[in-house]
BATI-191794 format. One record per residue (C-alpha): residue number from 1; x, y, z. Coordinates in pm, 1 decimal. Layout:
REC num       xx       yy       zz
REC NUM        X        Y        Z
...
END
This chain:
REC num       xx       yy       zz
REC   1  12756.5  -6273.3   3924.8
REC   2  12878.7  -6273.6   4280.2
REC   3  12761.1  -5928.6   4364.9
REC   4  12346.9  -5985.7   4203.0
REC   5  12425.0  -6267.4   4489.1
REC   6  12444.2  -6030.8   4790.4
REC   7  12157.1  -5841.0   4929.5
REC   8  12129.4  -5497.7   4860.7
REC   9  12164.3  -5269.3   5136.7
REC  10  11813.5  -5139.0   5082.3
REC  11  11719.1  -5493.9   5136.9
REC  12  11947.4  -5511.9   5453.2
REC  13  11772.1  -5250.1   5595.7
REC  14  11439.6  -5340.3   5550.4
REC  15  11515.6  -5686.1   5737.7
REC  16  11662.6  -5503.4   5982.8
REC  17  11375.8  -5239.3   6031.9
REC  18  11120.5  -5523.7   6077.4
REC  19  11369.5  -5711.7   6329.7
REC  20  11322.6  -5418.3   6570.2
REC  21  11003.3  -5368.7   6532.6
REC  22  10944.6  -5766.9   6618.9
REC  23  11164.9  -5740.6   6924.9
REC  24  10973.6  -5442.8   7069.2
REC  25  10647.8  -5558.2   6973.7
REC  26  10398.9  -5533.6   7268.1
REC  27  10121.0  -5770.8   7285.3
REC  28   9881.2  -5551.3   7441.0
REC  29   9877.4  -5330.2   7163.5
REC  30   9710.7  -5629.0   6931.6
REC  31   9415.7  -5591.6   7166.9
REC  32   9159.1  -5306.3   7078.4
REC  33   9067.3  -5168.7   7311.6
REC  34   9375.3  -5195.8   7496.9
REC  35   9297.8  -5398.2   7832.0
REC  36   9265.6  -5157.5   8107.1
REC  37   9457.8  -5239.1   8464.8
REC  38   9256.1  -5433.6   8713.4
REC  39   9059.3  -5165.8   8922.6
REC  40   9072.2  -5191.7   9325.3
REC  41   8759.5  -5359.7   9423.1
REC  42   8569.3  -5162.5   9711.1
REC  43   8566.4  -5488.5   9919.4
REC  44   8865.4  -5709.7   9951.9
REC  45   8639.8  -6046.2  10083.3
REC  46   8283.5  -6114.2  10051.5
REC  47   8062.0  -6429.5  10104.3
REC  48   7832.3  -6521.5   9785.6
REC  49   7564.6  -6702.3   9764.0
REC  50   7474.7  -6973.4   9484.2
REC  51   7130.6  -7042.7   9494.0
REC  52   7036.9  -7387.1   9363.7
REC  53   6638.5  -7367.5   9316.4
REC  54   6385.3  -7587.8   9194.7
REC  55   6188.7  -7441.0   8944.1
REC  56   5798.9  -7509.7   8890.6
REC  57   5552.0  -7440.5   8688.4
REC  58   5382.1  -7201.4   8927.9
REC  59   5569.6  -6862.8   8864.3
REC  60   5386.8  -6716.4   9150.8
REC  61   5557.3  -6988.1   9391.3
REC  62   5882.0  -6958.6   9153.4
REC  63   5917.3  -6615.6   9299.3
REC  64   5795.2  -6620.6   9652.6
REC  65   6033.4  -6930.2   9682.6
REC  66   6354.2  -6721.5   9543.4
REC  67   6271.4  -6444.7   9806.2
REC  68   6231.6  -6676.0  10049.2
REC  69   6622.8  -6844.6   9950.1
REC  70   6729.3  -6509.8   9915.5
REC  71   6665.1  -6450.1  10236.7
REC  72   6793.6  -6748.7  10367.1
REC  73   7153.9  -6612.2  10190.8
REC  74   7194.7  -6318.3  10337.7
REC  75   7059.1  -6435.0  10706.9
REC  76   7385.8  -6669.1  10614.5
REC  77   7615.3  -6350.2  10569.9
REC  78   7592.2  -6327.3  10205.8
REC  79   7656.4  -6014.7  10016.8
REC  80   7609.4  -6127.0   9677.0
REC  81   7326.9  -6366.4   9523.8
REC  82   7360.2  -6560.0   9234.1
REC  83   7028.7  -6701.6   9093.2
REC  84   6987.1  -6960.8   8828.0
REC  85   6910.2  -6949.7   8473.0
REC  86   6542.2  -6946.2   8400.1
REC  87   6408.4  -6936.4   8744.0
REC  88   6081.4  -6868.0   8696.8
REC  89   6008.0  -7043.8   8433.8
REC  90   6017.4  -7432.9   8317.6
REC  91   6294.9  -7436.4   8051.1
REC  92   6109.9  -7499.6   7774.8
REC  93   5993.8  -7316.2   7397.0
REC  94   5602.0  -7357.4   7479.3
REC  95   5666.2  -7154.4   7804.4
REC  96   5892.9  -6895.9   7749.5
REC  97   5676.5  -6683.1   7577.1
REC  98   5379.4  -6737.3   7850.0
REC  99   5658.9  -6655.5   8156.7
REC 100   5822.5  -6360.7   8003.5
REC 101   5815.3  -6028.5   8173.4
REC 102   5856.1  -5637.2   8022.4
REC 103   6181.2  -5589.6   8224.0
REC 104   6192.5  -5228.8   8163.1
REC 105   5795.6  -5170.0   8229.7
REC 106   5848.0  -5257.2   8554.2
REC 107   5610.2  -5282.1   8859.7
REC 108   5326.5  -5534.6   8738.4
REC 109   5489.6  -5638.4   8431.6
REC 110   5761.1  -5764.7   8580.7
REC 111   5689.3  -5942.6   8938.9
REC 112   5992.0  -6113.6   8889.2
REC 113   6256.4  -5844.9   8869.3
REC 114   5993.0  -5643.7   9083.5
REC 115   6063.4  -5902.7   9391.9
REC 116   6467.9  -5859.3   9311.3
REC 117   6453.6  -5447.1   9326.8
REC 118   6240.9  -5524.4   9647.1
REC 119   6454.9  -5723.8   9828.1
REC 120   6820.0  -5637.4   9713.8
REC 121   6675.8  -5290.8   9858.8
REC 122   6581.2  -5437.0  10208.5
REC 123   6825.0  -5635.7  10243.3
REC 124   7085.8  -5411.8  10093.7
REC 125   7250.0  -5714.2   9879.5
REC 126   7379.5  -5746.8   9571.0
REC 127   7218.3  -5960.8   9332.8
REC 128   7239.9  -6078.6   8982.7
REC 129   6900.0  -6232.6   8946.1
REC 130   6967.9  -6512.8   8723.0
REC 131   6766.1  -6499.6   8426.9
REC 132   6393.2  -6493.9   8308.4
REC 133   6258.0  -6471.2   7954.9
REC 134   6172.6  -6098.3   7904.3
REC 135   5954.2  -5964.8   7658.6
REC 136   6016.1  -5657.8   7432.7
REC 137   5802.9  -5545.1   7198.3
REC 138   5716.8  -5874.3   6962.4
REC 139   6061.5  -6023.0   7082.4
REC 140   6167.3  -6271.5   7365.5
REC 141   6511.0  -6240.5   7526.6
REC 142   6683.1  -6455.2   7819.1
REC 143   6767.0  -6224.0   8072.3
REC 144   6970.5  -6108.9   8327.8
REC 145   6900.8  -5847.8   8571.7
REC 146   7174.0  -5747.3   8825.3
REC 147   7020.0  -5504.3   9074.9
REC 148   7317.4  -5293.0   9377.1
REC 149   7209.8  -5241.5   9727.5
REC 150   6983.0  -4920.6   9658.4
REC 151   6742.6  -5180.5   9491.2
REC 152   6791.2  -5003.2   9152.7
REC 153   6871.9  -5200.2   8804.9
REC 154   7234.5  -5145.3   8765.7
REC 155   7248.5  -5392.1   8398.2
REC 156   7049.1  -5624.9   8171.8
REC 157   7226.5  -5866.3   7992.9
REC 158   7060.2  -6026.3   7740.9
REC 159   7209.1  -6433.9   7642.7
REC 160   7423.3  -6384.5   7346.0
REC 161   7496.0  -6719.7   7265.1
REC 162   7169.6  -6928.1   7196.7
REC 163   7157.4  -7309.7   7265.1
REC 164   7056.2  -7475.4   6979.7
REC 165   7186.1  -7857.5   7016.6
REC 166   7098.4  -8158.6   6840.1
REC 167   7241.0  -8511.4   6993.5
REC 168   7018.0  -8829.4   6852.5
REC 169   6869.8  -9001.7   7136.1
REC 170   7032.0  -8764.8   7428.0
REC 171   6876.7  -8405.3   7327.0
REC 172   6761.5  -8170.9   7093.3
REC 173   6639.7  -7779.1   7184.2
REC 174   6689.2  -7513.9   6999.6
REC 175   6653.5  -7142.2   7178.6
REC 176   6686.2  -6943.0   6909.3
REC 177   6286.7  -7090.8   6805.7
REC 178   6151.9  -6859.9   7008.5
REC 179   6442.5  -6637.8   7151.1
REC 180   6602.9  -6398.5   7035.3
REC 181   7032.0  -6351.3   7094.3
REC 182   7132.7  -6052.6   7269.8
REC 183   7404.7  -5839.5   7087.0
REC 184   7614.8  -5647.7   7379.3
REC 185   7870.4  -5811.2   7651.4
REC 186   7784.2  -5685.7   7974.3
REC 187   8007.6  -5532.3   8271.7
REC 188   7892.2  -5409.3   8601.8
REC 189   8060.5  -5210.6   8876.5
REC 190   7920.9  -5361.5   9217.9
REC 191   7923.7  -5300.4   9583.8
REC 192   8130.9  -5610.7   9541.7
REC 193   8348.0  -5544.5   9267.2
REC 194   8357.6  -5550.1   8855.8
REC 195   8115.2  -5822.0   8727.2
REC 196   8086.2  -5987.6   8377.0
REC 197   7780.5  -6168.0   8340.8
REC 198   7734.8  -6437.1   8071.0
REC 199   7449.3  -6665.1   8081.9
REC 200   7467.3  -7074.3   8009.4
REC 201   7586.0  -7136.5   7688.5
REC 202   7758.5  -6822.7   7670.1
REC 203   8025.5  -6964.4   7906.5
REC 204   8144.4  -7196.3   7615.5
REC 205   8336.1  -6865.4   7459.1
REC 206   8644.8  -6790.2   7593.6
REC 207   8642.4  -6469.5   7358.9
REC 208   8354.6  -6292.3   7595.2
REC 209   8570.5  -6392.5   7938.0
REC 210   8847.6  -6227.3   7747.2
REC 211   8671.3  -5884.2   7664.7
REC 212   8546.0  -5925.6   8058.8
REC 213   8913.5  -5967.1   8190.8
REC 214   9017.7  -5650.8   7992.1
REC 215   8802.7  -5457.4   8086.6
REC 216   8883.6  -5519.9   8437.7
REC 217   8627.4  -5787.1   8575.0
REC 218   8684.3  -5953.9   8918.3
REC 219   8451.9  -6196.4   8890.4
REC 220   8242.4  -6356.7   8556.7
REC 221   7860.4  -6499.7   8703.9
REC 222   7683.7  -6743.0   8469.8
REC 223   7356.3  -6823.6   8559.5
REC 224   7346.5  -7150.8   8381.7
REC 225   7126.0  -7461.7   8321.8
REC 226   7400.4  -7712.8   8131.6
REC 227   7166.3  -8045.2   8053.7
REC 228   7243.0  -8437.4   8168.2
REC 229   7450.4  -8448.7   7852.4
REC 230   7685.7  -8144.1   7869.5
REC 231   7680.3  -8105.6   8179.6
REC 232   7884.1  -8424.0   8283.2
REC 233   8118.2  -8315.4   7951.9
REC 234   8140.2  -7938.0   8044.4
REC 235   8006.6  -7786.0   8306.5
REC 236   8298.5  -7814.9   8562.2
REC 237   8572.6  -7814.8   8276.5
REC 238   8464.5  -7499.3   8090.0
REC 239   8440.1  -7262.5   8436.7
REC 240   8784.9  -7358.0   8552.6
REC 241   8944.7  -7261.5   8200.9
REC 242   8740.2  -6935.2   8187.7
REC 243   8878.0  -6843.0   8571.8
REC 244   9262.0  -6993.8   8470.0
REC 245   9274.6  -6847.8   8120.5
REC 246   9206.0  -6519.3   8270.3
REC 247   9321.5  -6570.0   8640.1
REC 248   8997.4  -6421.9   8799.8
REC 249   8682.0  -6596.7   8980.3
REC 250   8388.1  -6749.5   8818.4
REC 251   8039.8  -6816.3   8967.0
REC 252   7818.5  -7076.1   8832.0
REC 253   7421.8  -7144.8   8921.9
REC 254   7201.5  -7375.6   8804.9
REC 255   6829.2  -7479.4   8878.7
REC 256   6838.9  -7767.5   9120.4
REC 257   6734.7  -8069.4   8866.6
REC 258   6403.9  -8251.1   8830.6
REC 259   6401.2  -8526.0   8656.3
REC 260   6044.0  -8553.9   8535.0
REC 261   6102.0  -8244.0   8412.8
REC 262   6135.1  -8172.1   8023.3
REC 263   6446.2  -8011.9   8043.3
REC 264   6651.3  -8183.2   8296.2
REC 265   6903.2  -7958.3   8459.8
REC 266   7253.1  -8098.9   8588.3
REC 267   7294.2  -7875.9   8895.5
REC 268   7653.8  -7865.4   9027.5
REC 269   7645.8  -7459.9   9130.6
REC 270   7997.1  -7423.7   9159.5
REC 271   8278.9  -7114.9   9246.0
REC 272   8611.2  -7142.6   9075.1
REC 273   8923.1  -6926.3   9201.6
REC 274   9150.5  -6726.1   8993.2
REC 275   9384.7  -7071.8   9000.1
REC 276   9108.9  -7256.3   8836.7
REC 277   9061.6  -7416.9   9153.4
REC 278   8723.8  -7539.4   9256.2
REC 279   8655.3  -7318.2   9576.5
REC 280   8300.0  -7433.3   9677.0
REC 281   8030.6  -7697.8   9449.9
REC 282   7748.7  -7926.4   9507.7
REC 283   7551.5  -8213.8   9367.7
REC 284   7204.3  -8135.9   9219.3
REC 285   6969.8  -8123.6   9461.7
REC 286   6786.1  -7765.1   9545.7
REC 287   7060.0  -7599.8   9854.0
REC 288   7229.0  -7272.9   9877.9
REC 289   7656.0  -7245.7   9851.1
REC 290   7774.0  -6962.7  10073.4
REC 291   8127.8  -6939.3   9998.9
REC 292   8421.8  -6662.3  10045.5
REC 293   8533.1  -6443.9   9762.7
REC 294   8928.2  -6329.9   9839.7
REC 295   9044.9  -6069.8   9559.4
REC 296   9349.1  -6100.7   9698.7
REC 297   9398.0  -6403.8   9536.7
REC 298   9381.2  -6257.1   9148.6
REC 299   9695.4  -6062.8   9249.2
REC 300   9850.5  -6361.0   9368.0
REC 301   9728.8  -6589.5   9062.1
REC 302   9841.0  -6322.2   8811.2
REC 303  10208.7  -6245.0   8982.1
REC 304  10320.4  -6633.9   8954.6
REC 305  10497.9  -6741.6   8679.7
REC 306  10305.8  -7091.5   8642.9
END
């Protein structure tokens, strides 16, 4: 029957309902929470410092030797410090749990992030101190301390994504044997802007840049220690999506590498602009970057149509 042929009008206007609401759908409102606006940072440029260390066994001349770069960074004109992943530490199972420090005990527990408060305060700097094992209760964490001017603890950020990699004949380590995964992104209003902090592996997920960038972030820091395998595969390629995907900068620092060490580090500190440009980088030998940091640029990034 040719009218059983044509739609119903009730039918019409159901297609018709759901063809407006397509055409004035708004992406943002799939995200939850919705992203926020980015927030006018209270410095327009800044110099940061990447500091590529070499890391010993001695965690007494681990720490006196990050001062002592520290130092050498902001006599430089830095106003931000960037320390690698596991600095005080080797990178390795047997030692984390011999290294780590009760972050939130403080004073002798903690000489590590004792030296940071110390310094950040004299030297009124900003730094986000890399990363150490920390201790809490009967659990080990990777760790992340990023300490304002004033010297005080502004966040802890605890490595969310564990590195547990198996590659015959290249390598094998698996974190989560003795660590434990942190549960909470972390976001941090600085003297030099909104900072997202990842550590190493963590860069790999594009889904914690994303929650960063909506939330406002200027800048993402990974403290990192990518090995002679990944490294060469995705150390350079994953921090230039992360700052292109979400037009901002990223800041990369590794331990300078060692290679009778057990864990052999790739190096390659590097800053990435809001283009996915690389800005500033190195090889792998212990040095400190000191590079410029224009926010400017963001705006730029995110008002071209490329």
């Amino acid at each position: 029957m040719k009218a059983a042929a044509l739609l119903s009008s009730k039918t019409l206007s159901r297609i018709h309902t759901r063809i407006m609401a397509s055409s004035s759908y708004n992406p943002e409102q799939a995200r939850a929470p919705t992203a926020i606006p980015l927030p006018t940072p209270p410095v327009n440029k800044f110099k940061i410092a990447l500091c590529q260390i070499s890391v010993t066994p001695d965690k007494d001349r681990n720490i006196a030797h990050a001062r002592k770069k520290i130092e050498e960074a902001a006599a430089k004109g830095a106003q931000l410090v960037l320390l690698p992943e596991i600095w005080n530490s080797p990178y390795s199972n047997d030692s984390f749990p011999v290294y780590a420090e009760d972050i939130d005990a403080g004073g002798d527990a903690s000489p590590s992030t004792a030296m940071l408060s110390e310094v950040s305060r004299l030297l009124k700097l900003t730094i986000v101190g890399g990363s150490i094992p920390e201790r809490s209760g009967d659990r080990l964490y990777n760790t992340c301390c990023v300490f304002g001017t004033d010297g005080k603890l502004k966040a802890k950020h605890r490595k969310i994504h564990l590195f547990d990699i198996d590659i015959p004949g290249k390598i094998t380590f698996t974190e989560s044997k003795t660590l434990m995964a942190g549960e909470t992104p972390t976001i941090v209003d600085t003297e030099v802007g909104r900072i997202g902090i990842g550590i190493c592996y963590d860069l790999q997920f594009q889904e914690l840049a994303m929650i960063y960038a909506a939330r406002g972030a200027h800048l993402l820091c990974y403290p990192g220690a990518f090995n002679m395998t990944t490294g060469p595969l995705h150390w350079e390629l994953l921090q230039r999506a992360r700052a292109a995907d979400n037009q901002l900068y990223v800041a990369t620092c590794s331990p300078a590498r060692d290679a009778g060490a057990g864990y052999v580090a790739w190096g390659h500190s590097t800053l990435v602009g809001p283009f996915g440009e690389v800005l500033a980088t190195t090889e792998h030998e212990e040095t400190i970057i000191i590079a410029e940091v224009d926010y400017s640029l963001i705006e730029l990034r995110r008002l071209c149509s490329f």
